[in-house]
N, C-alpha and C positions, 0 to 999 in steps of 0.2 A: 170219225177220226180221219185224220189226212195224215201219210207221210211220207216225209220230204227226204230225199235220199242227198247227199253229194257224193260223189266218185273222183278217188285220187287212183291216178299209175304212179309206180315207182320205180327206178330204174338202179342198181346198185352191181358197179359191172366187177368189183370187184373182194378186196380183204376189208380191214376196219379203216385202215387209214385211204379209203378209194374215194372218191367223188361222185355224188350220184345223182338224181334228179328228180324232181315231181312234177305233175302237172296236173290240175284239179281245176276247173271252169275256168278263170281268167288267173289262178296263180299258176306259175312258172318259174321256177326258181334251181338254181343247183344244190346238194345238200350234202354236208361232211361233219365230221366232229368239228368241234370248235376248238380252237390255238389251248383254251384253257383246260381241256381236258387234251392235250398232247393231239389233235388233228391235225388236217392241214387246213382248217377253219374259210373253205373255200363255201362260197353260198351261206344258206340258214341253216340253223339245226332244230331240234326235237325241242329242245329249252326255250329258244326264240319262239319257235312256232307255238308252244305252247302259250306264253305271257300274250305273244300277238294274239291270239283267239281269245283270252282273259279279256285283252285291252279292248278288244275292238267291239266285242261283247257288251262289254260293258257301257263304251262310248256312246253304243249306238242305242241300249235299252236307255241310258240317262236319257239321250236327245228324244227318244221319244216319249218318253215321260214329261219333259218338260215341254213337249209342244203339245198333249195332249192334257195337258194342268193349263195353256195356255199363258206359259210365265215369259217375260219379254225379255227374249236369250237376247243378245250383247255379241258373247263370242264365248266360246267353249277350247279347252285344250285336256290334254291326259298325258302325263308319264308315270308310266310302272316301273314297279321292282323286282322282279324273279330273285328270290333264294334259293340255289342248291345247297344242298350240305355234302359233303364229302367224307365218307368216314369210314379207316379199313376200307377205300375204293370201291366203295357203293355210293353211285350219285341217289341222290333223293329227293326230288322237288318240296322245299318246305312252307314258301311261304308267297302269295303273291300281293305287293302294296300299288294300291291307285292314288296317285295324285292327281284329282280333276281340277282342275282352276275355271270355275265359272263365273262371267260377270255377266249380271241379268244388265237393264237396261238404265237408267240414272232415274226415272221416274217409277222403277219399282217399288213395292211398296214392302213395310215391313215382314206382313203376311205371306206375299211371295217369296223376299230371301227366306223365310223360316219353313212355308213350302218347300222351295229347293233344296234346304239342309235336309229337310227327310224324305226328297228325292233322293240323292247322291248315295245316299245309305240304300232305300230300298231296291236301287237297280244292280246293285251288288247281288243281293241275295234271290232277285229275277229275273238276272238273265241264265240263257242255255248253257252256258261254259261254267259259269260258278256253278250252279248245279250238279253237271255233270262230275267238277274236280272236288265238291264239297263232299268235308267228312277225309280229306287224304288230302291237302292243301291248303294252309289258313290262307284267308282272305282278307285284307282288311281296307280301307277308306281312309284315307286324310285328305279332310278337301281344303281348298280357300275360296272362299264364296264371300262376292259382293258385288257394287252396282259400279256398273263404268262410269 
């Protein structure tokens, strides 16, 4: 068994509404509540960074699914959707949606879009971060899949 450590510092020099920092291998960022929960929404938050590790998770387990299926990627995109809920002011992460838009290549063939559709689904449920959040954050997929 191998295991992979990352290491974050965080820096919070002050109350709730103070500005703080992280820095973890190549991210650098400033970090405060966000405008919508009454911050001073300077930098990323805990919300964002969250969906961002969903997304990119997710991005990058799809990509290599589909170069290791050897399907003739086009071009690939993603936007998510984070739900908090807010209730009696308790925030609650409830819901994370991925919108992939993949276009395989114009000589793909039927077999491979139909491959990719049960790609797009299975790198939801393998990559590390859906894992990690599963069971405490629904997850879900709507893709548009087709040939450029």
């Amino acid at each position: 068994m191998t295991i992979h450590q990352f290491h974050l510092k965080a820096n919070w020099p002050g109350r709730r509404n103070s500005v703080g920092s992280i820095q973890s291998g190549n991210l650098q960022t400033k970090i405060s509540i966000p405008t919508e929960m009454d911050g001073p929404g300077i930098g990323t938050n805990p919300d964002e960074m969250l969906l961002g590790a969903a997304s990119t998770c997710y991005i990058i387990t799809l990509a290599a699914m589909i170069e290791r299926a050897d399907l003739p990627l086009a071009h690939m995109e993603l936007e998510s959707i984070g739900d908090v809920d807010v209730t009696k002011g308790v925030f609650t992460y409830k819901k994370i949606t991925h919108y992939p838009m993949v276009r395989l290549k114009s000589d793909a063939t039927a077999k491979q879009l139909s491959q990719l559709h049960d790609l797009v689904q299975k790198a939801e449920k393998t990559c590390m971060i859906s894992k990690a959040i599963q069971g405490n954050v629904e997850l879900a997929v709507i893709s548009d899949l087709s040939k450029a």
